[in-house]
N, C-alpha and C positions, 0 to 999 in steps of 0.2 A: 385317799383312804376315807371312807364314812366314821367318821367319830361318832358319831349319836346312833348309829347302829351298833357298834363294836358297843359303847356305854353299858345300851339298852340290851343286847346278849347277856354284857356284864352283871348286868343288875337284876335282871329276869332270872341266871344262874344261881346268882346269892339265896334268893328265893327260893330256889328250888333245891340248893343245897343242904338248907337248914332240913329237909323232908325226905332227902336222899339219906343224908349220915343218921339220922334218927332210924329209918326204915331200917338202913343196913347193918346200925349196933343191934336191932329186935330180932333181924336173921343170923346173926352171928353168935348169940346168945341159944338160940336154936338148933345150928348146926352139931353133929356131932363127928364131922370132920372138915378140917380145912383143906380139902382137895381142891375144892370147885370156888370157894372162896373169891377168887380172885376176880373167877368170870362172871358170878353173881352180881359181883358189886360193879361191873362196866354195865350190866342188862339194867340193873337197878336204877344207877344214874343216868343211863342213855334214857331208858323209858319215862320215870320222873318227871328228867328234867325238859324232854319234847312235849309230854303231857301238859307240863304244868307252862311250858310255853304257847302251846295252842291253847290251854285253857284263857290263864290269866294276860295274854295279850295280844298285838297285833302282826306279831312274827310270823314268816311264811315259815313251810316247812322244813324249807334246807336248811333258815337261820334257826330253826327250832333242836335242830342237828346240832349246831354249832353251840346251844346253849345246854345240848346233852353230853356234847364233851367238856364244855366249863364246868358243868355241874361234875362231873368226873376226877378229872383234874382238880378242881376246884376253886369257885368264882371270887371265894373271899381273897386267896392269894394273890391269884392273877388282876384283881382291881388293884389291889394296893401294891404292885409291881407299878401298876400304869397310873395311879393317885398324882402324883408329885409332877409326869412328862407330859400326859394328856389330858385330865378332869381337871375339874375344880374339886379343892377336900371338900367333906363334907365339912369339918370345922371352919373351913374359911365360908363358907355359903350362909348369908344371913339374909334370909328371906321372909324369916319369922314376922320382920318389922314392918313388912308390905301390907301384912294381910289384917285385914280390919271386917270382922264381923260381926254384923248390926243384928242384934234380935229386941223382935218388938213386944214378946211375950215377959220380959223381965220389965220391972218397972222399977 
């Protein structure tokens, strides 16, 4: 199994999540029936989140598929399902201490 593909779905989703459920509370607010509801918000997060997968990264198409269903489903749950058995947390990741940037313009 690719772990750093699955991650990177994971984390491309999240992203795209936050602009899926924003979009889909401005249509829901709009609607004046919830008939279609349901099937709006699968076009909504399917489209988004391939969008914003081909936009902001290096995912091919099918995986862009795949980050249109997380976005769907929903990426924030499905990481922190897999947080603990597959990733590193983000609180345990201290990376902050590595990075050291020099600017010459401050004196």
């Amino acid at each position: 199994m690719n772990y750093d593909l699955l991650k990177t779905i994971l984390v491309v989703g999240i992203g795209a999540s936050i602009f899926s459920t924003a979009v889909i509370q401005k249509i829901k607010e709009q609607l004046k029936s919830k008939t279609w509801l349901f099937f709006i918000t699968i076009v909504v997060s399917f489209g988004i989140g391939i969008c914003f997968s081909l936009c902001f990264s290096d995912l091919s198409f099918v995986d862009s598929i795949w980050v249109g269903l997380s976005t769907w489903v929903g990426a924030d749950a499905i990481y922190k399902t897999f947080e603990d058995k597959i990733f590193t947390k983000f609180s345990d990741m201290d990376n902050t201490n590595d990075v050291v940037i020099d600017r010459d313009d401050i004196e």
